[in-house]
C-alpha positions in Angstrom: 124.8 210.2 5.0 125.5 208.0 8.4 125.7 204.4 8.6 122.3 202.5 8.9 120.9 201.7 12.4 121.5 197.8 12.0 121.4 195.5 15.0 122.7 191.5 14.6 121.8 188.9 17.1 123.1 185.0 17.0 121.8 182.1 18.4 122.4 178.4 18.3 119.6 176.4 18.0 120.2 172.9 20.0 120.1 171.4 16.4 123.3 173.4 16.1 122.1 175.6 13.6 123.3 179.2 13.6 120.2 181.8 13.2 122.1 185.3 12.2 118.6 188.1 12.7 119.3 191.8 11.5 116.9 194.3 12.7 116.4 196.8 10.2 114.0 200.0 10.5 113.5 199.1 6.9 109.9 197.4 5.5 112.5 194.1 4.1 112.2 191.0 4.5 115.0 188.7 3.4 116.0 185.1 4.4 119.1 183.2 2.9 120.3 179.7 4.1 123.4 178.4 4.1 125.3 174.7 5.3 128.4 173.6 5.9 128.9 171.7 2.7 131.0 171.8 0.0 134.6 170.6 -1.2 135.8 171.8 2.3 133.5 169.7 4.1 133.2 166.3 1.7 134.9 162.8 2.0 136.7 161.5 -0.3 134.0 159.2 -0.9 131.6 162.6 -1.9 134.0 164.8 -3.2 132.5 166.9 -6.2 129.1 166.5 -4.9 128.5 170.0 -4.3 130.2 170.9 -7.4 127.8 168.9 -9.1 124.7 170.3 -7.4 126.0 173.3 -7.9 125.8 173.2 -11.8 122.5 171.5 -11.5 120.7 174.0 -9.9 122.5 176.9 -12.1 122.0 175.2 -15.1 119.9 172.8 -15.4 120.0 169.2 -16.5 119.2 167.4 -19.8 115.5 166.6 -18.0 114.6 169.5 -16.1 116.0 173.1 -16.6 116.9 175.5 -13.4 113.4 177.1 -12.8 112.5 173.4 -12.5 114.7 172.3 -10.2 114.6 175.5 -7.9 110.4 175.4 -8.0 
């Protein structure tokens, strides 16, 4: 079986976003997001912060569980 017939294109946006596009001869759809945040990226002043989203949106809090938060 050969590879698949994929094609990538990047652009910047002028908001310096990143938009990777891969053109598939497949009937998919599929759109993930992702920043520059994180312990690599956090001042000292934030640090954990992503961490703590993190655990929040996998698992919940004592309010709201994570369907809740994701919807």
């Amino acid at each position: 079986m050969g590879a698949p017939d994929n094609n990538f294109f990047r652009q910047v946006l002028p908001n310096g976003m990143t938009v990777i596009f891969e053109k598939r001869q497949l009937p998919l759809v599929a759109i993930s997001a992702a920043t520059r945040f994180g312990s690599g990226y956090e001042s000292i002043k934030l640090k954990g912060m992503a961490h703590f989203i993190e655990h929040a949106v996998f698992k919940g809090t004592k309010k709201r569980n994570a369907s809740q938060i994701v919807s």
